[in-house]
C-alpha positions, -999 to +999 in steps of 0.1 A: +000+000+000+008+038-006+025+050+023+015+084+003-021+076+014-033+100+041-039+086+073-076+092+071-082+071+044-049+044+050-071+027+078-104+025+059-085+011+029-065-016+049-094-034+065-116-033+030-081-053+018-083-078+050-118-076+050-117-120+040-093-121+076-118-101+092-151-123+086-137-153+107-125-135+131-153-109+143-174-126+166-209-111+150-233-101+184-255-129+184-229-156+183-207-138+208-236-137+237-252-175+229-213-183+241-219-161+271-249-178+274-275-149+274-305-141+264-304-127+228-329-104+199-332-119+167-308-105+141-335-080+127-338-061+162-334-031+146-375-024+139-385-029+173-370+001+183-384+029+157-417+011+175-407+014+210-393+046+203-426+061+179-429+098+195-403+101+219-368+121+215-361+130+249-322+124+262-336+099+284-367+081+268-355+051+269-354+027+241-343-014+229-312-023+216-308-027+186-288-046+159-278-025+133-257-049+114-234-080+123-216-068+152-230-029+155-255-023+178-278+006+191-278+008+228-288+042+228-320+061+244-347+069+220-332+105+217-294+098+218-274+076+201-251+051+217-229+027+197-214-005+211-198-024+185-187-059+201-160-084+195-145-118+212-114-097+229-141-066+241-158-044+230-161-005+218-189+020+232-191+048+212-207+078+230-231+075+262-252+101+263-268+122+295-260+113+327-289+097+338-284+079+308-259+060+318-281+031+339-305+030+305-270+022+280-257-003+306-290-024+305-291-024+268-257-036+268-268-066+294-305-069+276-283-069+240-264-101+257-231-085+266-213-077+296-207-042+302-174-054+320-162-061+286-162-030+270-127-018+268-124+015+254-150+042+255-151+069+224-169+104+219-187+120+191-184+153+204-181+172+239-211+185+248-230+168+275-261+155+257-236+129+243-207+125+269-224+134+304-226+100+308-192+087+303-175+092+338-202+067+347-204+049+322-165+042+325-161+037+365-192+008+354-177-008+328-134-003+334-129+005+297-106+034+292-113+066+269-096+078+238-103+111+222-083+137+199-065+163+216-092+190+218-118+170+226-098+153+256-092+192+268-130+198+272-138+161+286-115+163+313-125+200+325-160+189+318-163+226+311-172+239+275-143+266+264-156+296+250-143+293+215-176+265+210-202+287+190-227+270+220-208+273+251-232+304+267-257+275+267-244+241+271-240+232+307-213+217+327-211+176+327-189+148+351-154+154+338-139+121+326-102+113+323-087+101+289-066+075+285-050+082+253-050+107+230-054+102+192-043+116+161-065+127+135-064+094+111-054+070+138-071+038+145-077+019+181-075-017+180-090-040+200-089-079+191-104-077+152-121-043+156-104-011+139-120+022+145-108+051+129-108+087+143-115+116+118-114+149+130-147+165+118-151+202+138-181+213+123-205+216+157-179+218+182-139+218+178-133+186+192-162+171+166-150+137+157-166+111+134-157+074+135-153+045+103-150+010+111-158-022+091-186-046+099-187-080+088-218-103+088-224-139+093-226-147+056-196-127+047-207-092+042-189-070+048-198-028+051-177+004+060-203+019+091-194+057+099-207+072+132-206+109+115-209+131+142-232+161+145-229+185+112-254+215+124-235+251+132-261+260+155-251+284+187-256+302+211-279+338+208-260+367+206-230+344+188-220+355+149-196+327+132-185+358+106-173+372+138-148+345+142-132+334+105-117+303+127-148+286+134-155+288+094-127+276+086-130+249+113-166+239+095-154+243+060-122+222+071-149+195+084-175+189+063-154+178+033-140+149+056-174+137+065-184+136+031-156+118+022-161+090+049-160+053+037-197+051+044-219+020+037-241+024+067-244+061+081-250+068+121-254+101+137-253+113+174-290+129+167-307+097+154-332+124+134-299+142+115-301+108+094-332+093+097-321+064+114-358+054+129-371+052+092-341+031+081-340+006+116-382+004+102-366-011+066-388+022+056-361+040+040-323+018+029-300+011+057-276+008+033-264+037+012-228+043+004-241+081-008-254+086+025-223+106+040-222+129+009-254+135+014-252+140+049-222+167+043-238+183+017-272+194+032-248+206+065-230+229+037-258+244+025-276+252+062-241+273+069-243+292+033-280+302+043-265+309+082-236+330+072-264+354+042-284+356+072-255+372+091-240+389+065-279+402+053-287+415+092-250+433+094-258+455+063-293+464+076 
């Protein structure tokens, strides 16, 4: 392989190459808890939570897990996704939500057929407390350790947002958690057969990161799934991005990457931002390797509209 290849996209392209390694070796969910010897869903889990979940999107409704595909899984509240992909040597929880959440993600984890106590590193889409408020807990619970890029590990360890987020007037203050290693943009974490790939994505906060890894299925399908994190440039009132040229640049830096993402299977921190409860319903395709482009480019067009509207109010 290229060793020109940027980091971002080395990763992705390696485990497509050893995707026929992979397949025997990732221990899809089902398998993995029948060994345990627990109670597990049927493969197609996913619909019964769109059903459980019809008219609630609070932080803490909670919801089912779910099985998104092979060994991916929603163990999320109805309002906030929570990823836990699972292997035979642990597994990998991607985001927890509120605090009070935390009790809610740990039973889907049990409910899904998993022990929590094998979770061994805990990830972050971005640092705002509706998606990481539950991690302190979430980590003294389980043991895992946390991994974030450098300016999201600043924030998560204060559990304070700094002023330079376009939301920090309103975003309150959440359990500080301490990080266990700090990631480059483009870097992967390991654990047994699972590769998950950071990619630094600051569109809705500076430490915004999205995360690629490959899922394979019983009968040897195999798809790229990308946890893109949140693309919307909202803030707080009184805040003006053309006031500060770095946070454009930060969301003009990001939103390429994310539509760029080696995306068969699209997840978002907001289940809503990509109408996951229509595709977990087979209502809309789960699969769509278009999805992330998609995704990006509808982002890029709310900040052209955001930016007019500031520019438009400046010169009234």
């Amino acid at each position: 392989m290229s060793r020109s290849l940027p980091p971002r996209l080395r990763a992705p392209l390696l485990a497509r190459l050893l995707a026929p390694l992979f397949v025997a070796a990732v221990i899809p969910a089902t398998a993995a808890a029948q060994e345990a010897g627990a109670a597990v869903p049927d493969a197609g889990t996913a619909p019964a939570w769109p059903v459980a979940c019809a008219g609630k999107d609070g932080w803490a409704d909670p919801g089912p897990p779910a099985r998104i595909f092979a060994n991916t899984w929603y163990v999320g509240t109805c309002g906030i996704s929570a990823i836990l992909i699972t292997g035979e040597e642990g597994h990998v929880l991607i985001d927890g939500g509120v605090a009070r959440a935390a009790p809610l993600v740990l039973a889907n984890i049990r409910s899904a057929g998993f022990d929590p106590q094998d979770v061994r590193w805990i990830l972050a889409s971005h640092e705002h407390l509706d998606h990481v408020g539950a991690l302190a807990a979430l980590k003294q619970a389980t043991g895992a350790k946390v991994a974030a890029l450098p300016v999201q590990k600043a924030v998560l360890e204060t559990g304070r947002t700094p002023p330079q987020d376009p939301q920090a007037a309103r975003i309150a203050p959440f359990d500080p958690v301490s990080v266990d290693r700090t990631l480059a943009d483009g870097e992967s974490l390991v654990v047994g057969r699972i590769v998950v790939t950071a990619h630094a994505t600051p569109v809705h906060a500076p430490g915004s990161t999205s995360w690629t890894w490959q899922a394979c299925s019983e009968d040897l399908v195999c798809r790229m799934v990308a946890y893109a994190d949140s693309a919307s440039t909202i803030s707080s009132d009184g805040y003006r991005f053309t006031d500060h040229p770095e946070r454009i640049a930060a969301v003009r830096q990001g939103l390429p990457v994310m539509a760029a993402l080696p995306c068969d299977i699209l997840l978002t921190p907001h289940s809503s931002a990509s109408a996951m409860m229509e595709r977990f319903a087979g209502r809309q395709p789960l699969v769509d390797a278009k999805a992330c482009g998609a995704y990006a480019e509808a982002a890029q067009e709310r900040f052209a509209a955001r930016l007019a509207q500031e520019a438009a109010e400046a010169g009234q």
